[in-house]
C-alpha positions in Angstrom: 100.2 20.6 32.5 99.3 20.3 35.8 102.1 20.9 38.3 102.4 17.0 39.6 102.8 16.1 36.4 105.6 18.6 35.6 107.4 17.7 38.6 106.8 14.1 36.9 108.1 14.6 33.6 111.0 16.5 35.1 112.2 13.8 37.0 111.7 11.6 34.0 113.9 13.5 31.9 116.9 13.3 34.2 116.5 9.3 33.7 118.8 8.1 30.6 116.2 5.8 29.7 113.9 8.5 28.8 116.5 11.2 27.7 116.0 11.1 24.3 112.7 12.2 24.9 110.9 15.9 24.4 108.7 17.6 26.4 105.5 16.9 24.9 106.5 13.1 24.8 107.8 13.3 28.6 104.3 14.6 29.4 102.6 11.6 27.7 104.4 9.8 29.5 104.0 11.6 33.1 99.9 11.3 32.6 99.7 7.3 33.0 102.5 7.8 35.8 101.8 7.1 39.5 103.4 8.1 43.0 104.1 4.9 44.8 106.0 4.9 48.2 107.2 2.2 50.3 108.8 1.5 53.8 112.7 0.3 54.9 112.9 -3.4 54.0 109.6 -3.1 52.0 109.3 -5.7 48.9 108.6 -4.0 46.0 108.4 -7.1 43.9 109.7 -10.6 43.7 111.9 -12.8 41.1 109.1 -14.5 39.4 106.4 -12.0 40.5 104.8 -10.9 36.9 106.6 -7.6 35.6 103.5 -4.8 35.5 105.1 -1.8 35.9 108.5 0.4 35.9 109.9 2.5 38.9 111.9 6.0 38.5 113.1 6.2 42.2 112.6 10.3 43.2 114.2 9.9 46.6 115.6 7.2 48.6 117.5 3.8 47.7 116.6 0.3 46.7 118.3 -3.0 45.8 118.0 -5.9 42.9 118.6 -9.0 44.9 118.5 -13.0 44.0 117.5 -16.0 46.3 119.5 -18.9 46.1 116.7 -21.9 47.0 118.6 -22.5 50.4 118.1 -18.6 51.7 121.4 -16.7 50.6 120.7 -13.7 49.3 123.0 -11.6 46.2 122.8 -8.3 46.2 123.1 -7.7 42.0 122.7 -3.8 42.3 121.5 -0.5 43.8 118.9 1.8 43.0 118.7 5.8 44.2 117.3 9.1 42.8 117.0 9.2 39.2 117.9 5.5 38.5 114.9 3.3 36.8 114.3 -0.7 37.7 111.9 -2.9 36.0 111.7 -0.9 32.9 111.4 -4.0 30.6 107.7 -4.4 31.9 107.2 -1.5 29.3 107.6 -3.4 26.9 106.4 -7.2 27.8 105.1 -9.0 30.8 107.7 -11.5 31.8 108.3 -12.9 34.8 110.8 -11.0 37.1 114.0 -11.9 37.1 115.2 -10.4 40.4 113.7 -9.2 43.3 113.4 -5.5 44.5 113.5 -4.0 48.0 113.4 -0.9 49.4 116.5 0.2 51.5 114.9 3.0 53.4 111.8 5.2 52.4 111.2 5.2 49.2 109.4 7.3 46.6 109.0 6.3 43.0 107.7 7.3 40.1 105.3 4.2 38.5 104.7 3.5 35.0 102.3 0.7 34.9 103.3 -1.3 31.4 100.0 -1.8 30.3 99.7 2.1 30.1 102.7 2.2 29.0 102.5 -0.2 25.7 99.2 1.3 25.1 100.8 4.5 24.2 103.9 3.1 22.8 101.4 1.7 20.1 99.6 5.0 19.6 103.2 6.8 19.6 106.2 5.2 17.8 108.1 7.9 17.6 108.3 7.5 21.7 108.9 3.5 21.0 111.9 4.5 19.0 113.5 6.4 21.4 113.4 4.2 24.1 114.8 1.4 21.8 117.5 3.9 21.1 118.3 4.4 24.7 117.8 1.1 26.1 120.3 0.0 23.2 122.9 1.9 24.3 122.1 1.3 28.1 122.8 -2.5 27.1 126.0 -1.5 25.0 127.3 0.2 28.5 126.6 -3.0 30.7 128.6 -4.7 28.1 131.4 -2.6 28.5 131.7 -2.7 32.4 130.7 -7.2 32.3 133.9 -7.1 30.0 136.1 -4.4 31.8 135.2 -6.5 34.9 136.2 -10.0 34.1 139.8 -8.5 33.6 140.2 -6.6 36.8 140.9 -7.7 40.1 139.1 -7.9 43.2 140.8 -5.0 44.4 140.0 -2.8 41.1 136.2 -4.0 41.1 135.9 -2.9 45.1 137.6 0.2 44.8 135.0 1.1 41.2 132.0 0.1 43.5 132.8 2.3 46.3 133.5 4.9 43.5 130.3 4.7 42.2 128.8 4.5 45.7 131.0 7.9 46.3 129.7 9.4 42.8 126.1 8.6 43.8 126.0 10.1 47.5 127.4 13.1 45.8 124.5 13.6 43.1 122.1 13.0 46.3 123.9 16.4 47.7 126.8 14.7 50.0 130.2 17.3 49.7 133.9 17.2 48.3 135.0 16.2 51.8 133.8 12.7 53.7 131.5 10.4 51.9 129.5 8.4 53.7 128.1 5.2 52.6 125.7 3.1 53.9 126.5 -0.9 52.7 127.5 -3.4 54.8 130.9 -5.9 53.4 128.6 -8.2 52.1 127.3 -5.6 50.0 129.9 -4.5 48.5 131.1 -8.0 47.8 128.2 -9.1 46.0 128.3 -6.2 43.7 132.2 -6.5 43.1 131.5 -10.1 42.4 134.1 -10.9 44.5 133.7 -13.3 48.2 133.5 -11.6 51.4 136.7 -12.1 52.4 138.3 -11.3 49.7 136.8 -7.5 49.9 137.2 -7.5 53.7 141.0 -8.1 53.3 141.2 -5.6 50.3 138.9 -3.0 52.5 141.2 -3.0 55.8 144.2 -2.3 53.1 141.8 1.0 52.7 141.4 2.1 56.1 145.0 1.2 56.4 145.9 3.8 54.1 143.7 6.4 55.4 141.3 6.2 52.3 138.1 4.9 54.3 136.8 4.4 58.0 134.7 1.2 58.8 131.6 1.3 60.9 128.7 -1.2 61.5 127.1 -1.2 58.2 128.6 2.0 56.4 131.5 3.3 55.8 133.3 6.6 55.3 135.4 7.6 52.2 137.8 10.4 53.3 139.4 10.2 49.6 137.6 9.2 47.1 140.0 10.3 44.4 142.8 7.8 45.8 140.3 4.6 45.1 140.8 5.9 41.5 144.1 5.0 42.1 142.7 0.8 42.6 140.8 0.9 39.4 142.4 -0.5 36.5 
């Protein structure tokens, strides 16, 4: 295997999508992948745009967003090394139903879907294991709808920022500070909650000595106390 497409298929198999995969399937896979990069604030794709191909981001960070028709924007969730968006174009080509953007500069991994399907077709043991894995990708985002609708807006800030924390930390940020780059709004939208209601619960934070605000970001100087939040 050539060594792009190692690097490929090992980025691939840290992706839970593909995880039940082997090598020699991971390297099927690798050889109808592409390297696509794009810029801060680039559009990767829009709600409604048809859905052609998968991303595995490599490095950098993106975001699912929807457009209400009078210009507000919802930011559903976020996207950084290792995390895939768009996979269902792997297996049909519906419309989008969100649209992506690139929070700074991005690398990906594309997996066109035509490519894609044409090899699920000649490979069904491949087909079976993504079914397997997307199955119990869906079971999870059950589990966290559900655990959701019973927690406050406190608990649901606090898990974001968790998460937020847990992610900067796989992308090589230490035990100490965390810093994290989302703006109130942000985290709002992907706590469900309004923006007031996470600004009130965020200052209660910084009160406590568990973050600092800043334009933008934020820094978590103890990220095992919003743990404490979460229930």
């Amino acid at each position: 295997m050539a060594r792009g497409s190692e690097e490929t298929a090992g980025l691939l198999s840290r992706v839970p999508v593909f995880e039940e995969l082997g090598e020699t399937e991971l390297a099927r896979v690798a050889e109808v992948a592409v390297p696509r990069h794009f810029s801060p604030h680039q559009v990767i794709f829009r709600e409604g745009d048809d859905s052609d191909t998968c991303y595995v981001v490599g490095s950098g960070h993106a975001r699912a967003l929807r457009e209400h028709p009078d210009g507000r924007q919802i930011t559903l969730a976020t996207f950084g090394p290792g995390d895939i968006f768009g996979e269902l174009a792997m297996f049909d080509d519906e419309r989008r139903s969100a649209t992506l953007e690139a929070i700074d500069e991005l690398a990906t991994i594309a997996v066109p879907g035509s490519d894609m399907r044409r090899l699920l077709r000649s490979n069904p043991e491949i087909a079976l294991k993504l079914v397997v894995a997307l199955g119990r990708r869906l079971r999870a985002a059950n589990e966290r709808l559900a655990r959701q609708s019973f927690q406050t807006v406190q608990s649901r800030v606090a898990a974001v920022l968790a998460q937020l924390v847990e992610q900067a930390r796989r992308e090589g940020a230490g035990e100490g500070d965390v810093l994290v780059t989302a703006t109130q709004a942000d985290l709002a939208q992907l706590a469900g909650s309004s923006r007031e209601s996470a600004s009130r619960f965020l200052a209660v934070l910084e009160r406590a000595g568990v973050i600092t605000q800043g334009r933008g970001r934020l820094t978590v100087h103890d990220a095992a106390a919003l743990h404490g939040y979460v229930y």
